[in-house]
C-alpha positions in Angstrom: 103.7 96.9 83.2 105.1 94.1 85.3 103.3 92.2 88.2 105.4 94.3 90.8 104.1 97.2 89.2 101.0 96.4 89.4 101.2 95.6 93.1 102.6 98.7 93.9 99.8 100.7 92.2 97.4 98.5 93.5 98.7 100.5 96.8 98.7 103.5 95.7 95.3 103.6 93.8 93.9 101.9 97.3 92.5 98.2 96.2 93.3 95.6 98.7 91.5 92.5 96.9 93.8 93.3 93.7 96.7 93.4 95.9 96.0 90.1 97.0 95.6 89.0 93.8 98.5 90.5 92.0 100.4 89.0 95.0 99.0 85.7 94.1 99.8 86.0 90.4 103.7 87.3 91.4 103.8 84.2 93.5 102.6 82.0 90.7 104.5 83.4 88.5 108.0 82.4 90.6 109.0 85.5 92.1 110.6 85.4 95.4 108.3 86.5 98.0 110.9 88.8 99.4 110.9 90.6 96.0 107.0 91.2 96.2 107.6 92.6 99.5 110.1 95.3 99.0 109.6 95.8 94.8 106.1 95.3 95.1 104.1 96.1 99.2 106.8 98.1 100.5 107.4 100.1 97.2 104.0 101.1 97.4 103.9 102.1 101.0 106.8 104.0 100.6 104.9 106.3 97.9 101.7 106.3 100.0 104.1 107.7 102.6 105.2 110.5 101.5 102.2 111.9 100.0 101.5 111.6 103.8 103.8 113.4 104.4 103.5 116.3 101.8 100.1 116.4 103.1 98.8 115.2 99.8 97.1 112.7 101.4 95.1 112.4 104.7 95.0 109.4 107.9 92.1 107.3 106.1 93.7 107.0 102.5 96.8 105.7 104.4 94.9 103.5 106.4 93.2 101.9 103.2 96.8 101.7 101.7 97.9 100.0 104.7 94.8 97.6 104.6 95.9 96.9 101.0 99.5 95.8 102.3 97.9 93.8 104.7 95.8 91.8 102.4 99.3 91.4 100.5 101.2 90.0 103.7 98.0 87.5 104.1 99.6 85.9 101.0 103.3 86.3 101.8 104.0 85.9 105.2 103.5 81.9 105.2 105.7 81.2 102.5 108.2 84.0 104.4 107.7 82.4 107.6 108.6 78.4 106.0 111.5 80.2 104.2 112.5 81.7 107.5 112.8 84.8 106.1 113.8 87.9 108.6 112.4 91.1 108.8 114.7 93.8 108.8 113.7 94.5 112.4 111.3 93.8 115.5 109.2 96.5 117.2 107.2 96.5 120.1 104.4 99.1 120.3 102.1 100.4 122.7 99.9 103.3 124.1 101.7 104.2 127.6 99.5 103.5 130.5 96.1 105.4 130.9 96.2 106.9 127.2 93.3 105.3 125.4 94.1 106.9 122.1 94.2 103.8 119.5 94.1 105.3 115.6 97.5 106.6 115.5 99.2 103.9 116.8 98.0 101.3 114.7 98.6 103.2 111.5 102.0 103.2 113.2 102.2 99.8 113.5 100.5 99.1 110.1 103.7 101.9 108.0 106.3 99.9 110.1 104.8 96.4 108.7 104.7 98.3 105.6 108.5 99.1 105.6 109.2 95.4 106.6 109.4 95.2 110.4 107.8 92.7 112.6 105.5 94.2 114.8 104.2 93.4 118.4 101.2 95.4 119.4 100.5 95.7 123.0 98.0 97.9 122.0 96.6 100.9 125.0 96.6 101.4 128.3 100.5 99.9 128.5 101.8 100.2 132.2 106.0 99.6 132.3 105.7 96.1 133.5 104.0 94.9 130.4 106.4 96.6 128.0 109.5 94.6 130.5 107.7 91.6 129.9 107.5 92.0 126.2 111.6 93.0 125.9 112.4 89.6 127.6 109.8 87.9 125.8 110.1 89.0 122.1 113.4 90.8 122.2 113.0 93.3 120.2 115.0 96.4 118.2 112.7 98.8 119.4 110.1 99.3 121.8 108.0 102.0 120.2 105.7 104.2 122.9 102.7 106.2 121.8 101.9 109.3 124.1 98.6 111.6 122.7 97.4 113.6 126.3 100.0 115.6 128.3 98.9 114.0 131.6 100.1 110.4 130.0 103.9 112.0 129.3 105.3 110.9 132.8 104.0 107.7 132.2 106.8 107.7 129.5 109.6 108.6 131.4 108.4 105.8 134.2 108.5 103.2 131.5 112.2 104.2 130.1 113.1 104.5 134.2 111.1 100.5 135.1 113.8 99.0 131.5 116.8 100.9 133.1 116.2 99.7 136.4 115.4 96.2 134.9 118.5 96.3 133.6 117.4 95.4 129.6 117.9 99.5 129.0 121.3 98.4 126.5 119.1 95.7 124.9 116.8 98.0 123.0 116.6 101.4 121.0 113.4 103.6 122.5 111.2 105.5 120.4 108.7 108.0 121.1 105.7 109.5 119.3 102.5 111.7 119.9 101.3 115.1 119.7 102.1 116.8 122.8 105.9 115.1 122.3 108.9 116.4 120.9 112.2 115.0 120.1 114.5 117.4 122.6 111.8 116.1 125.2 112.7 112.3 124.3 116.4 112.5 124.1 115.9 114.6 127.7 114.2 111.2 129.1 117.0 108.9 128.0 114.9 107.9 124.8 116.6 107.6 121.1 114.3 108.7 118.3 111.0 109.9 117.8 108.1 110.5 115.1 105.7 113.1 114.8 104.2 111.0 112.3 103.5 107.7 111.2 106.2 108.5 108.1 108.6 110.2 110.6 108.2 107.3 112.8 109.4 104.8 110.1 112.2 106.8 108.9 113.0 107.1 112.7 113.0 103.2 113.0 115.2 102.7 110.1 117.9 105.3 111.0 117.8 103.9 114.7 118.7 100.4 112.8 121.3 101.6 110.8 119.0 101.2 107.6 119.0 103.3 104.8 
């Protein structure tokens, strides 16, 4: 079995320090940390996410999974960052203003890392003038929003109005997620994709970038 293999089952058999390690050995052994990423972290993830998805597996065997590609990046990401190396997209993500809800969005934020993007958490509690601040600052793809209470859903549709009228509306793609939302409901509100789950969210992300 080779070292990439190994990585990748590492993933899906949920063991972070042999991630890390099997990362280590890849690098030491000469392969390209770009290679360890997709062949190896992202590989994995993309297995872990669609047991998700068949319901195979639940939220905490994805958020050990997700821990494991973490402990991966830990050894990747300097040598990415000193080869300059770009991932395939930037997202910003947050919880719209006065949702609290936490969980969902970081396993979000930790399958889009997963799949290669650079991710910006802005974390809960998001009101519109933070996520204009974070456009002009990072300029990203995508600015992800996370909506889990009905009464929060308005608080959406402010934040897509505050980037229109800001003007950076043609700078990024908008995605939504959370229970109580639905994808006719985005595209109603001017938005461009949405996820009703972490996986869905990905694959949302990617189509939105024109990835396969």
């Amino acid at each position: 079995m080779s070292i990439l293999e190994d990585i990748k089952n590492s993933i899906i058999t949920y063991k972070p320090a042999k991630t890390k390690e099997f990362c280590q050995q890849a690098i030491d052994e000469g392969i390209t940390p770009q290679v360890i990423l997709s062949e190896g972290l992202i590989a994995g993830m993309a297995v872990v996410g669609e047991k998700f998805k068949l319901n195979k597996i639940y939220v905490p065997e994805v958020l050990i999974a997700a821990r494991c590609t973490h402990a991966g990046l830990d050894i990747l990401k300097p040598i990415l960052v000193a080869a300059n190396v770009l991932a395939v997209g930037k997202i910003v993500l947050g919880t719209v203003k006065d949702d609290l809800h936490d969980i969902g969005k970081n396993l979000v934020a930790m399958m889009f890392e997963g799949a290669g993007f650079e991710v910006i958490n802005l974390g809960v509690n998001v009101d519109p003038e933070k996520f204009i601040e974070a456009i002009k600052e990072y300029q990203p793809n995508i600015i992800a929003m996370s909506s889990l209470i009905t009464s929060t859903l308005p608080n959406v549709e402010l934040t897509i109005k505050a980037i229109i009228d800001a003007g950076l509306r043609d700078k990024v793609k908008i995605m939504v997620g959370g229970a109580p939302v639905t994808e006719e409901w985005v595209l109603q509100i001017g938005g461009d994709g949405f996820g009703k789950d972490a996986t869905a969210a990905v694959d949302a992300a990617k189509k939105l970038m024109g990835i396969d």
